[in-house]
C-alpha positions in Angstrom: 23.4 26.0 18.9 20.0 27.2 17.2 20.1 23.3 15.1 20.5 21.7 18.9 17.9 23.5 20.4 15.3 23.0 17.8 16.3 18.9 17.8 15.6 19.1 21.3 12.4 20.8 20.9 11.1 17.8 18.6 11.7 15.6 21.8 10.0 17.6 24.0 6.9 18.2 21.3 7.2 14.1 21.4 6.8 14.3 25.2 4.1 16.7 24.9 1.8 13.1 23.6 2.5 12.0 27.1 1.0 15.4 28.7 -1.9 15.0 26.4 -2.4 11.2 27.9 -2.0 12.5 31.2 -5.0 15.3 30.4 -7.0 12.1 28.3 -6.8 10.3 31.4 -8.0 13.2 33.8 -10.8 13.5 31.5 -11.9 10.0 31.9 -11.6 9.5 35.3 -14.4 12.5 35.5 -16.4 10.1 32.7 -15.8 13.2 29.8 -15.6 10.6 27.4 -16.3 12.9 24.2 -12.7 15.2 25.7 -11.1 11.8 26.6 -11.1 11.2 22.9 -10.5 14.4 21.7 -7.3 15.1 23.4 -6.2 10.9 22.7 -6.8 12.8 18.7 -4.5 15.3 19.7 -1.9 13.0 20.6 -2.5 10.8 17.7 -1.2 14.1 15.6 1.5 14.8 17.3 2.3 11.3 16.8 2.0 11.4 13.2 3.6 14.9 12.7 7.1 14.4 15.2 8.4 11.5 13.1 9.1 13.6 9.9 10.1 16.5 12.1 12.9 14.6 13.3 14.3 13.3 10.1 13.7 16.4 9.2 15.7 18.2 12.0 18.0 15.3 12.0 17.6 14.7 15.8 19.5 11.5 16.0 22.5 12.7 15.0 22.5 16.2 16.8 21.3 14.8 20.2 22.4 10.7 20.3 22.0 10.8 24.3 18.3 10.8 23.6 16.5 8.0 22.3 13.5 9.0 20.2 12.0 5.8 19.3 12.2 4.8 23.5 10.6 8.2 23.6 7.6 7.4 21.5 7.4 4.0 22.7 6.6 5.1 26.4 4.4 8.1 24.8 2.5 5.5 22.9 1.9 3.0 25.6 0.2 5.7 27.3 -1.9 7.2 24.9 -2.5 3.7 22.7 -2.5 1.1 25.3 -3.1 2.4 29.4 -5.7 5.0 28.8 -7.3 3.5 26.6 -7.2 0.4 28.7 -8.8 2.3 31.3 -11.9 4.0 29.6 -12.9 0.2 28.1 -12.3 -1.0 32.0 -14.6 2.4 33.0 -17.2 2.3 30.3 -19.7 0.3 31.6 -19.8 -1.4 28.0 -18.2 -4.7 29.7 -19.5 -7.4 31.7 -18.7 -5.8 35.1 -16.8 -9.5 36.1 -14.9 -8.8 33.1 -13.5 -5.2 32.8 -10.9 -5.2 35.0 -9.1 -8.4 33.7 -9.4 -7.3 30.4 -8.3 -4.3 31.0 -5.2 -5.7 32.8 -4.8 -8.2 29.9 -5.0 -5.0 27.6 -2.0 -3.6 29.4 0.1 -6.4 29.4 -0.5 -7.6 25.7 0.3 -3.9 24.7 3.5 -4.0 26.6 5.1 -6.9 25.3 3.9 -5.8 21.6 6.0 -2.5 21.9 9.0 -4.6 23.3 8.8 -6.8 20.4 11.6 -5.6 18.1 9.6 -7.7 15.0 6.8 -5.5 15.2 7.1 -4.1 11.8 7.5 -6.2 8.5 10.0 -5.4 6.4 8.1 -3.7 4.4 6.4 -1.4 7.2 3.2 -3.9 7.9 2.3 -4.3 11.6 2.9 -8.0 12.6 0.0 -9.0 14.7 -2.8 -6.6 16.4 -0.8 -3.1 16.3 -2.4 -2.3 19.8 -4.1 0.8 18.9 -6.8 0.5 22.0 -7.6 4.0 21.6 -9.3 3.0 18.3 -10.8 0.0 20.0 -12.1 2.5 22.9 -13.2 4.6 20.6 -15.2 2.0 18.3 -16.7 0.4 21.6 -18.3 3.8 22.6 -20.1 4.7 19.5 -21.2 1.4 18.2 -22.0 0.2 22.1 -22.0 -3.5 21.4 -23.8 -6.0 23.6 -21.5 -6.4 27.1 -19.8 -10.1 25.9 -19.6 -9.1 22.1 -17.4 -6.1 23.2 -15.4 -8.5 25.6 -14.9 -11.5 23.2 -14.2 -8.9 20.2 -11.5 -7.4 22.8 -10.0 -10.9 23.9 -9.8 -12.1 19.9 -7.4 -8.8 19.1 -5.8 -9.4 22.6 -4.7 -12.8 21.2 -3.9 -11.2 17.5 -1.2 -9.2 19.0 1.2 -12.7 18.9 -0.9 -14.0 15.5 1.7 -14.1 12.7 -0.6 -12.0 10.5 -0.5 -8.1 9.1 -1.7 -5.0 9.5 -1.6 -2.3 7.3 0.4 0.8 8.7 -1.5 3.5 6.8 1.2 6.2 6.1 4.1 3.7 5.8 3.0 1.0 3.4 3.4 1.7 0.4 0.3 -0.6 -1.2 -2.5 1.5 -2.0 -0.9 4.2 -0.1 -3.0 7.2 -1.4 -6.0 5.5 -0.8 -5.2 4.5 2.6 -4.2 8.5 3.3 -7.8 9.6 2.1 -9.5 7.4 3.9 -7.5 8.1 7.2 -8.5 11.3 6.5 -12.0 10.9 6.0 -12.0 9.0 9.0 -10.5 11.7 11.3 -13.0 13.8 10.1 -16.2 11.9 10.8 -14.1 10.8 14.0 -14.6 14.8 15.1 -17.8 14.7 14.1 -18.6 12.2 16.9 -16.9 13.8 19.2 -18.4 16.5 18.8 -22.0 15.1 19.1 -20.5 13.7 22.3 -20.2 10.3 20.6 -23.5 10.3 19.1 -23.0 11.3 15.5 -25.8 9.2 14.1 -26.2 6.3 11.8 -24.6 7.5 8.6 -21.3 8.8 10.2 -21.3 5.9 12.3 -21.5 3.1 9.2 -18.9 5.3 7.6 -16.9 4.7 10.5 -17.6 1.1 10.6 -16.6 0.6 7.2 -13.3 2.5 7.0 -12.0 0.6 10.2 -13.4 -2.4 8.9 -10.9 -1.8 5.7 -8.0 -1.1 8.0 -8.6 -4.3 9.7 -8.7 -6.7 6.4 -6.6 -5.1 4.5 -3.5 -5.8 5.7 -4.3 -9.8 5.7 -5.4 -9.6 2.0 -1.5 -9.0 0.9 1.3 -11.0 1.9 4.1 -8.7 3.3 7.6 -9.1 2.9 9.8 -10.6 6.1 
């Protein structure tokens, strides 16, 4: 009974991401853009921490009614892909023509890339633009590009989510995995560090920024991936 319980309580800490996008979203519609991204962070741990709980806990096996990966697809589209979507659409950092329809197109692209059952390489690469809009959200409110650089850099990794090309996944590929974990982890922590200058962390932490997801961006298309 005690094993069953537990399983079911990784599901519900799974579903908790979806709270937290609920609360992200709260947050943005009252323009708290520094808590929007804090509690989108929150999510993105509990994203990265309920995976190995449930191979851990076995939760497939013990509770096969529920479908975890359906779980943390609808938990991601939420906290990934529509809040996200909305804070670009929000931000005033658009061309004010513009922000809606991208933001639709957002949507829509994000919701055909977690349909896509190719998603991953064989060897846990990300085929084509993984969708991680919070990262784009977050990148668009600290470096504040001109109106269309934001909306033509947007468009471009719109397209890239159908682009035959890859992306590393930075706790599952095995390449240069340690280095990828460091630098994930640097970048959290200068990612707190702008929030908690309310998005204004300054020029250093911001090139560091700009260089670590300029790495994640390129590195993945330096090495060809398997399948």
């Amino acid at each position: 009974m005690f094993v069953t319980v537990r399983a079911f309580a990784v599901h519900v800490f799974t579903a908790l991401g979806a709270a937290l996008g609920m609360l992200a979203l709260v947050f943005a519609t009252g323009g708290h853009w520094a808590a929007m991204f804090f509690t989108l962070g929150l999510a993105l741990i509990v994203d990265g921490v309920d995976g190995p709980m449930a191979r851990r806990f076995k939760v497939a096996e013990l509770l096969p009614r529920w479908n975890g990966e359906g779980l943390d697809f609808v938990v991601d589209f939420i906290t990934y892909v529509f809040v996200p979507a909305y804070a670009i659409a929000a931000s005033g950092y658009l061309p004010e023509m513009l922000a809606i329809p991208l933001a639709c197109v957002i949507v829509i692209t994000g919701a055909l890339y977690f349909a896509d059952r190719a998603m991953k390489t064989s060897d846990n690469y990300f085929r084509g633009f993984p969708a991680v809009w919070n990262l784009v959200a977050f990148y668009l409110f600290v470096l504040e590009p001109p109106p269309y650089v934001a909306a033509a850099v947007i468009a471009v990794l719109a397209g890239l989510t159908f682009a035959p090309l890859r992306f590393v996944h930075p706790l599952r590929v095995r390449h240069l995995r340690s280095v990828n974990i460091a630098l994930m982890a640097l970048w959290a922590a200068l990612a707190f560090v702008a929030v908690a200058t309310d998005l204004a962390p300054g020029p250093y932490v911001v090139a560091a920024l700009s260089a670590i997801g300029l790495y994640f961006l390129i590195a993945g298309l330096l090495r060809r991936a398997d399948g």
